[in-house]
OpenMM code with the backbone's topology and positions (N, CA, C; nanometers):
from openmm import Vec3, app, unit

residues = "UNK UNK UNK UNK UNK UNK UNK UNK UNK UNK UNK UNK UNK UNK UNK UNK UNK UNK UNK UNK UNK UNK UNK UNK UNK UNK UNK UNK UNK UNK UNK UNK UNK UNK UNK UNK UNK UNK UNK UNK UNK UNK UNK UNK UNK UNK UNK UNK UNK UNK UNK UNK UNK UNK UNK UNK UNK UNK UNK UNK UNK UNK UNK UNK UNK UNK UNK UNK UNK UNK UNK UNK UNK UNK UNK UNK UNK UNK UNK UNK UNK".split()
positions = [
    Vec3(-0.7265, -1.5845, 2.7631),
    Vec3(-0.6875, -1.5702, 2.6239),
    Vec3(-0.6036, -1.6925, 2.5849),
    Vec3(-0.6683, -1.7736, 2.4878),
    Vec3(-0.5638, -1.8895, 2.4045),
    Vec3(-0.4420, -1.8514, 2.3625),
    Vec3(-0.3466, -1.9308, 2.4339),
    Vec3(-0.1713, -1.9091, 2.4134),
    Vec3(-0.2080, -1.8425, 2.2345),
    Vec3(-0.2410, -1.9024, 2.1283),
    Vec3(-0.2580, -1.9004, 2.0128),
    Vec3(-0.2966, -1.7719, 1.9724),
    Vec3(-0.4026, -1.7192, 1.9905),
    Vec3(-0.4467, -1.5992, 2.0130),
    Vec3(-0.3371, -1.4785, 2.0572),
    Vec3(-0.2704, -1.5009, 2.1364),
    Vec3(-0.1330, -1.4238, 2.2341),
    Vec3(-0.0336, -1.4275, 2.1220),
    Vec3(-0.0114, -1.5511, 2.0688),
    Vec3(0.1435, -1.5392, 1.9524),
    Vec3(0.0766, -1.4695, 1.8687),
    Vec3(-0.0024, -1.4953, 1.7861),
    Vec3(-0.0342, -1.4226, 1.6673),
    Vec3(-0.0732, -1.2802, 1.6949),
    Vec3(-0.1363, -1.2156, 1.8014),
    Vec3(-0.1245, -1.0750, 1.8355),
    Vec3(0.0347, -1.0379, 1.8283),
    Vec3(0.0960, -1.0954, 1.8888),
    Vec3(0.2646, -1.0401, 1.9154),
    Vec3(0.3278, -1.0049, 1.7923),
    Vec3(0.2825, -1.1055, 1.7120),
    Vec3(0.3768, -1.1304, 1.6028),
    Vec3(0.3158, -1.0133, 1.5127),
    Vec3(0.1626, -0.9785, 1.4699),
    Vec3(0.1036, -0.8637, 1.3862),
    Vec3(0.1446, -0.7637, 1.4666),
    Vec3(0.1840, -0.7389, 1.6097),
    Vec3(0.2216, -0.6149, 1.6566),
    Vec3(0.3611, -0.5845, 1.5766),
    Vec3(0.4751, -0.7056, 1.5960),
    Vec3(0.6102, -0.6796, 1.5460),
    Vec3(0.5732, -0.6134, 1.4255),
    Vec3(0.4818, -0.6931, 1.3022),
    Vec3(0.5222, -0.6876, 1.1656),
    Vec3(0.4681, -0.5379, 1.1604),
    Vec3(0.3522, -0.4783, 1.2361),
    Vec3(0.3203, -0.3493, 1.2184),
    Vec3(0.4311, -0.2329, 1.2441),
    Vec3(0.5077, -0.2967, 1.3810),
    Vec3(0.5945, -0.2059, 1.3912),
    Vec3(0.7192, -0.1817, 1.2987),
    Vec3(0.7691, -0.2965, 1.2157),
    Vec3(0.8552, -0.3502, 1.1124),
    Vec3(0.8002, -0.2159, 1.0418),
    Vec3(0.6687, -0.2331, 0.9767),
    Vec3(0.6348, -0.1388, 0.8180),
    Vec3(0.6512, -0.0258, 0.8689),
    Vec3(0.5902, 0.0222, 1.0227),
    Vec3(0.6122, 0.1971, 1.0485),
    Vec3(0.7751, 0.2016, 1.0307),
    Vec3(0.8596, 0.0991, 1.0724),
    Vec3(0.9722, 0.1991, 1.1206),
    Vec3(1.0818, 0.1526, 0.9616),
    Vec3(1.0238, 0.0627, 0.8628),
    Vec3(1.1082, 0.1032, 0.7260),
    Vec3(1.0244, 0.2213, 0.6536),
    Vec3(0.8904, 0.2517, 0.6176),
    Vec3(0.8598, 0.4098, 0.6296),
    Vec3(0.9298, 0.4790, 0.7002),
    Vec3(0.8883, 0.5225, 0.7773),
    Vec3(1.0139, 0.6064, 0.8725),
    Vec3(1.1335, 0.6218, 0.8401),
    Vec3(1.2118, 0.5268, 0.8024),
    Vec3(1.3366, 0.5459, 0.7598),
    Vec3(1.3403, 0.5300, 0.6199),
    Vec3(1.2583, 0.5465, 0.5129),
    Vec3(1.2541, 0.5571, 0.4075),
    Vec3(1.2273, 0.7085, 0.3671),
    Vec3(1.1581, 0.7214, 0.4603),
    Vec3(1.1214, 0.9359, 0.4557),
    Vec3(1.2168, 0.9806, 0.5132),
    Vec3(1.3043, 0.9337, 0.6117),
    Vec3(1.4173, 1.0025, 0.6553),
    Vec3(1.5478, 1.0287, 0.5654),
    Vec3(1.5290, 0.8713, 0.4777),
    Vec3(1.6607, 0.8652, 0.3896),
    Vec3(1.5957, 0.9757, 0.3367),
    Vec3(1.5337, 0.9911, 0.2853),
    Vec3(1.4527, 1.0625, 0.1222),
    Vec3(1.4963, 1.2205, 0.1583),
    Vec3(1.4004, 1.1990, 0.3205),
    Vec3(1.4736, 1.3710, 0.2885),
    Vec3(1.5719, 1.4219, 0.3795),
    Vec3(1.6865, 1.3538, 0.4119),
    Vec3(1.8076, 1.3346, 0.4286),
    Vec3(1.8606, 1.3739, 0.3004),
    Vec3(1.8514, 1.3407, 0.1950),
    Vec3(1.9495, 1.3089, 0.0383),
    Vec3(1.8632, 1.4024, 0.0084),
    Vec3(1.7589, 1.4711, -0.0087),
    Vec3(1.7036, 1.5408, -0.1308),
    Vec3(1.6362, 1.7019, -0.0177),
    Vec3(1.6708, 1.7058, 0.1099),
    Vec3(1.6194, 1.7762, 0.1786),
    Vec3(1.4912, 1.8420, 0.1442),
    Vec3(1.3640, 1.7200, 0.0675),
    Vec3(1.2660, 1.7612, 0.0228),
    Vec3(1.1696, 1.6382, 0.0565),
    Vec3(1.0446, 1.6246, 0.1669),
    Vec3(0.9394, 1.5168, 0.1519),
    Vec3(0.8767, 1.4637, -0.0132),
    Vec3(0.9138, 1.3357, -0.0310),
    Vec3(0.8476, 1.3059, -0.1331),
    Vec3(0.7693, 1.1677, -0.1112),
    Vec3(0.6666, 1.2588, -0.1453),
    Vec3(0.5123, 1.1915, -0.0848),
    Vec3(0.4398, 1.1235, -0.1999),
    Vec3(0.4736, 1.1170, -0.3202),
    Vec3(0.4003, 1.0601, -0.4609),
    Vec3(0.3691, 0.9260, -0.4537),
    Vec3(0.4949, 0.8616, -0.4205),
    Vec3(0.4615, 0.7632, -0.4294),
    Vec3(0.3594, 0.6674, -0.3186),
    Vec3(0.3045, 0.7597, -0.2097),
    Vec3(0.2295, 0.7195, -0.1096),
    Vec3(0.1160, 0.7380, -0.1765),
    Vec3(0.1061, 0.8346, -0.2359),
    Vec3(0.0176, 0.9070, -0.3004),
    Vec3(-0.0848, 0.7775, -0.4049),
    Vec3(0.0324, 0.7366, -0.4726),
    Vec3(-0.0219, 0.6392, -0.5924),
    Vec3(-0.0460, 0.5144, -0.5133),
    Vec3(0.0117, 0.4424, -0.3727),
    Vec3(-0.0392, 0.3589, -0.3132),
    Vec3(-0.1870, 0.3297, -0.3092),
    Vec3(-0.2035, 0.4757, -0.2328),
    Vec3(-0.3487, 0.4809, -0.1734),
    Vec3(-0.4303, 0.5171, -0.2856),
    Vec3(-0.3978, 0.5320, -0.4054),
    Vec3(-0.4983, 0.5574, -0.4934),
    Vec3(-0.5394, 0.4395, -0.5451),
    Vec3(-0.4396, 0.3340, -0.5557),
    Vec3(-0.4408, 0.1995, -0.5883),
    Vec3(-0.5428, 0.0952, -0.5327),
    Vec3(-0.5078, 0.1317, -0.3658),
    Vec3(-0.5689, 0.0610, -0.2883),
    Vec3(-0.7073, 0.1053, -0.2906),
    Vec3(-0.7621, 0.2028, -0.2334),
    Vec3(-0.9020, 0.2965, -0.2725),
    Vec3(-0.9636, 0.2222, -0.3970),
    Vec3(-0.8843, 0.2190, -0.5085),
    Vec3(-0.9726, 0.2123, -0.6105),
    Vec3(-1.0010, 0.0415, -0.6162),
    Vec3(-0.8811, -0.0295, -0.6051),
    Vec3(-0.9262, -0.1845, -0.5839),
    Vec3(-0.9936, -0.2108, -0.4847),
    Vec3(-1.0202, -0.1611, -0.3686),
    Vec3(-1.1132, -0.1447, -0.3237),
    Vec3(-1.2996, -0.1358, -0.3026),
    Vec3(-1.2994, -0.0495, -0.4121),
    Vec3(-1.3769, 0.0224, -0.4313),
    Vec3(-1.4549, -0.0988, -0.5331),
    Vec3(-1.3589, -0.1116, -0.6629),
    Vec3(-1.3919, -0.2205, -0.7369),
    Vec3(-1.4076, -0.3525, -0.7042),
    Vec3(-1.3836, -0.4120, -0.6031),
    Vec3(-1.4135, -0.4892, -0.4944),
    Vec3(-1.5891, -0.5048, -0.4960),
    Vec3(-1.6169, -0.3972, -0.3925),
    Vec3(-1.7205, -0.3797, -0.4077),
    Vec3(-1.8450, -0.3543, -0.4933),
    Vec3(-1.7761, -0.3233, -0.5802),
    Vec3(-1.9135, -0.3147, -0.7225),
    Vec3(-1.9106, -0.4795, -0.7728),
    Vec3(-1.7597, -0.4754, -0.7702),
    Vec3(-1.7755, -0.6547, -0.8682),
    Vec3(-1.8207, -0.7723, -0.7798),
    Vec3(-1.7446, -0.7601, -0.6566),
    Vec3(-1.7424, -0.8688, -0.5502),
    Vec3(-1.6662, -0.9980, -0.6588),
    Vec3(-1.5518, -0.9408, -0.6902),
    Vec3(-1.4778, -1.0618, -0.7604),
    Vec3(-1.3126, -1.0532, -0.7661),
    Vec3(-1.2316, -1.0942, -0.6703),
    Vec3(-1.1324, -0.9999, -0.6602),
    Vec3(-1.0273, -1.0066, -0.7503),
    Vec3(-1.0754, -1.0902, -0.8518),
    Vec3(-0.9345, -1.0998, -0.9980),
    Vec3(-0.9973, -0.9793, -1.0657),
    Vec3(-1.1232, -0.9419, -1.0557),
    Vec3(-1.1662, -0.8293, -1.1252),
    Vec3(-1.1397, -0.6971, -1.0804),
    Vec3(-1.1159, -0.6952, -0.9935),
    Vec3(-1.0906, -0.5424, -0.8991),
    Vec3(-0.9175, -0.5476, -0.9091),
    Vec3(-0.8254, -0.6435, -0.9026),
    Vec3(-0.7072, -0.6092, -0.9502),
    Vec3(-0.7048, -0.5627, -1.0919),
    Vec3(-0.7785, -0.6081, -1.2232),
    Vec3(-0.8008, -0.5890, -1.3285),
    Vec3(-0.8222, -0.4542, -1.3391),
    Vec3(-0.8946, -0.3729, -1.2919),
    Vec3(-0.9691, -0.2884, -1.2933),
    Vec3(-0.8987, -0.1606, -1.2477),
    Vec3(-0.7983, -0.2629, -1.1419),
    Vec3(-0.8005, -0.0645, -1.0655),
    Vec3(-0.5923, -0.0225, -1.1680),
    Vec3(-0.5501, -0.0816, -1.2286),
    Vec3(-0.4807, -0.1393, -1.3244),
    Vec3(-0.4608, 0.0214, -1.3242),
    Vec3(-0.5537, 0.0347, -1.4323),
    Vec3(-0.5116, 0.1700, -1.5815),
    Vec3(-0.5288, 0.3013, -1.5200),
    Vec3(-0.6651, 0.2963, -1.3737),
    Vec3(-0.6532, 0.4204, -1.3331),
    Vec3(-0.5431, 0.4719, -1.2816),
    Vec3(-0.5004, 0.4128, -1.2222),
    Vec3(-0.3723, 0.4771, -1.0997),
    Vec3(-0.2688, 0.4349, -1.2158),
    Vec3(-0.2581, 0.4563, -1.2959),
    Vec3(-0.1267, 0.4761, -1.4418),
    Vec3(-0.0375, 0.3752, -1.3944),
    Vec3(-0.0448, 0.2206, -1.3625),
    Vec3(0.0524, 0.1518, -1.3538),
    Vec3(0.1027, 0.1088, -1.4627),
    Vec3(0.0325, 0.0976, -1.5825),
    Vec3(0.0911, 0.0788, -1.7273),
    Vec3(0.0070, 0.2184, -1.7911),
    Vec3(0.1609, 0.2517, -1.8537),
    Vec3(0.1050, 0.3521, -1.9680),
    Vec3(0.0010, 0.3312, -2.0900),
    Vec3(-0.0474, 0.4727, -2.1348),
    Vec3(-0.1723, 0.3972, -2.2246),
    Vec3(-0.1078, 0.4009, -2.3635),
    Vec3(-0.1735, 0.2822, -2.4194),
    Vec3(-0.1401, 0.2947, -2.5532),
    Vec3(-0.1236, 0.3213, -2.6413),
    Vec3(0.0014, 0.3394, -2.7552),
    Vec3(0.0391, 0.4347, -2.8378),
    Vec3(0.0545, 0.6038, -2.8092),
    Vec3(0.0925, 0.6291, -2.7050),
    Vec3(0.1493, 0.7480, -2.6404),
    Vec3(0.2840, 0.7646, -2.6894),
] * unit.nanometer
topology = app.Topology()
chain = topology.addChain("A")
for resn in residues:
    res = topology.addResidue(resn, chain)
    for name in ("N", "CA", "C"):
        topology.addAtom(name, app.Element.getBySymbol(name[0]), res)
């Protein structure tokens, strides 16, 4: 295995372990302070991602699939509400 190959595994292992363990302690604070799981906002992640995703694939254009997956997952409110 190329030394090169070896750092850059190490280093995506750290950063993976980095995101589990501020999750982790972001659900702990949460329901530490509110003694209640709040899961919404994971919720709207993955709806985000799924759908740019998704739009990805129909467009194969990826300024268009950020465009797109926009209004479903309610990141801006709709107009004149």
């Amino acid at each position: 295995m190329p030394t090169t190959l070896l750092v850059v595994q190490i280093l995506n292992g750290l950063q993976l372990g980095v995101i589990l363990f501020l999750i982790a302690a972001g659900l702990t604070l949460v329901f530490g302070v509110m003694n209640f799981v709040n899961l919404a906002h994971g919720v709207q992640y993955m709806l985000g991602a799924y759908l740019a995703v998704m739009f990805y694939g129909l467009t194969e254009n990826f300024a268009a699939a950020l465009v797109l997956f926009i209004r479903p997952t309610g990141l801006f409110p709709a107009q004149g509400r």
